[in-house]
C-alpha positions as CSV (number, residue, x, y, z in Angstrom):
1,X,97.8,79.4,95.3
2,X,99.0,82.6,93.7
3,X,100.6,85.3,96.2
4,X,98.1,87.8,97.4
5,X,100.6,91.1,97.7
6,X,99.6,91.4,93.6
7,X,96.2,91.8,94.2
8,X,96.7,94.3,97.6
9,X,98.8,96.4,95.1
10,X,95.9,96.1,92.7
11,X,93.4,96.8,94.7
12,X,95.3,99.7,96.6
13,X,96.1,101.2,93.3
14,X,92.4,101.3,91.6
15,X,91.0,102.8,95.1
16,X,93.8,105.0,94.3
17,X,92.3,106.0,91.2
18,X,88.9,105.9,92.3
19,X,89.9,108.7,94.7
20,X,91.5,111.0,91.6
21,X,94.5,110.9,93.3
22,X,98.0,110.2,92.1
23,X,99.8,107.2,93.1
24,X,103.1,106.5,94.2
25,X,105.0,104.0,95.4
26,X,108.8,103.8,97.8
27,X,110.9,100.6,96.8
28,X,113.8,99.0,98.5
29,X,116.6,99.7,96.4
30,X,119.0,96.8,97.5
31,X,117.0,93.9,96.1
32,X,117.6,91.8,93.1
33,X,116.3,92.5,90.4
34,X,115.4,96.2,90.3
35,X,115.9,98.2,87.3
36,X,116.0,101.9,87.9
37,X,117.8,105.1,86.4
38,X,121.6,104.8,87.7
39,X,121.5,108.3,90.5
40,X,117.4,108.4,90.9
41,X,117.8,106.4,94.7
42,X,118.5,108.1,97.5
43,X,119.4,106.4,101.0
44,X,118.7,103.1,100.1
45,X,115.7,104.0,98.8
46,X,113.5,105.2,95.4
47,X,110.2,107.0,95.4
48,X,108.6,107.3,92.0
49,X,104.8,108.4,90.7
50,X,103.5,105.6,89.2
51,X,100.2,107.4,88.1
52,X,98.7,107.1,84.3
53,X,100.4,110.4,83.4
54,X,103.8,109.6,84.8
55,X,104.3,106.3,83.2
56,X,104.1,104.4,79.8
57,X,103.5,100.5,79.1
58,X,102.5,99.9,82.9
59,X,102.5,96.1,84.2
60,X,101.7,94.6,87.6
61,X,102.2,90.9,87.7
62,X,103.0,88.4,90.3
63,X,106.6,89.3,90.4
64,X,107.1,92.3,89.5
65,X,106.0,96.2,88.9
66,X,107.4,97.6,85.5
67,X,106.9,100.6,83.3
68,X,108.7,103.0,81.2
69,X,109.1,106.9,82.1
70,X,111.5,109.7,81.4
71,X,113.9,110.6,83.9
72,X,116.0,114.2,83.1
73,X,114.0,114.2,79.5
74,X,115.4,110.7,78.5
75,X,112.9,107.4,78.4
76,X,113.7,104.6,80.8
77,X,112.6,101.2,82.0
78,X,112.0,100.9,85.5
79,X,111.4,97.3,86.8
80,X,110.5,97.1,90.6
81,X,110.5,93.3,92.2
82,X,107.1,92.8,94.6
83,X,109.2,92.0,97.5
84,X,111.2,95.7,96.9
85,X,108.0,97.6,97.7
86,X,107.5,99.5,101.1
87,X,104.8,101.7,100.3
88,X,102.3,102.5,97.9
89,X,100.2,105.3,98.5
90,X,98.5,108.5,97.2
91,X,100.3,111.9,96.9
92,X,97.6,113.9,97.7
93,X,96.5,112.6,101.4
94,X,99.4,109.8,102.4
95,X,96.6,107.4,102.6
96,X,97.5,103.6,101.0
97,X,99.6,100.5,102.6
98,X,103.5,100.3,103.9
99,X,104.8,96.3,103.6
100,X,107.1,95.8,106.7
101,X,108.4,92.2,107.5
102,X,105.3,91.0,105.5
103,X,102.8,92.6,106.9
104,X,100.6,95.7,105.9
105,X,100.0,98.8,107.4
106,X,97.5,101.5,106.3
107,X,98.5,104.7,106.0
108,X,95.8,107.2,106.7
109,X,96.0,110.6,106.4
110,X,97.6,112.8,109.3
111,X,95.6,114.2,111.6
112,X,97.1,117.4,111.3
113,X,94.4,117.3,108.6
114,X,91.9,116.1,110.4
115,X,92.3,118.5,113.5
116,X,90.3,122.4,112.6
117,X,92.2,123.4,115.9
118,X,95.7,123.2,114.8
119,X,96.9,125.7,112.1
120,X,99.1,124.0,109.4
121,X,101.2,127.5,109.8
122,X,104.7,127.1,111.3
123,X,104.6,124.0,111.2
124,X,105.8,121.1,109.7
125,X,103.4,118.5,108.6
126,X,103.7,115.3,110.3
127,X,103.6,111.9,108.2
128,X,101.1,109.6,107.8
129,X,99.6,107.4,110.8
130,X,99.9,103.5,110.6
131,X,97.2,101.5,111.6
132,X,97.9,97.5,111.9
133,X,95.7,95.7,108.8
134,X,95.3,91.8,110.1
């Protein structure tokens, strides 16, 4: 059987798009196999816009998550292994998944957002919530 994180990412990804919203992903730098710009990860980790304007020649297969896109002005290849991705979610509202010790979590929107009460002034917006997908 073929492993189902390909078609999570898939599926997260075109609701994604459905939403007009621009998607992004946070990898795991330390794994084998990753290909990104030498300086572009910070903390162990790399967040990058994977959305149709960011990113030429994109591919998702059952391994891997690879595209081209300039970094500084200069054209790169980024290749991200499947089991290197912690997040993948949209910019705009923090909703989408977070992979930890192989299980998903859905991110959904603060509810800093949610709450009319609570002005967004002065203070700092909280991340997203996580909500246990079984």
């Amino acid at each position: 059987m073929h492993p189902a994180i390909p078609y999570v990412f898939r599926a997260i990804l075109a609701w994604i798009s459905d939403e007009n919203q621009t998607p992004y992903i946070v990898a795991v730098t330390d794994k084998t196999g990753i290909q990104i710009p030498p300086g572009a990860a910070k903390e162990n980790y790399i967040t990058l816009n994977i959305g149709s304007n960011a990113v030429r020649d994109f591919e998702l297969n059952d391994e891997f998550l690879a595209f081209n896109a300039r970094f500084s002005g200069v054209a790169q290849q980024v290749v991200i292994p499947l089991d290197a991705i912690h997040m993948v979610y949209a910019l705009e509202t923090q909703a989408g998944v977070m992979i930890k010790d192989g299980r998903l979590f859905e991110l959904t929107p603060s509810s800093l957002a949610k709450d009319p009460t609570k002005s967004p002034e002065g203070k700092k917006k909280s991340g997203p919530n996580l909500k246990l997908v079984e």
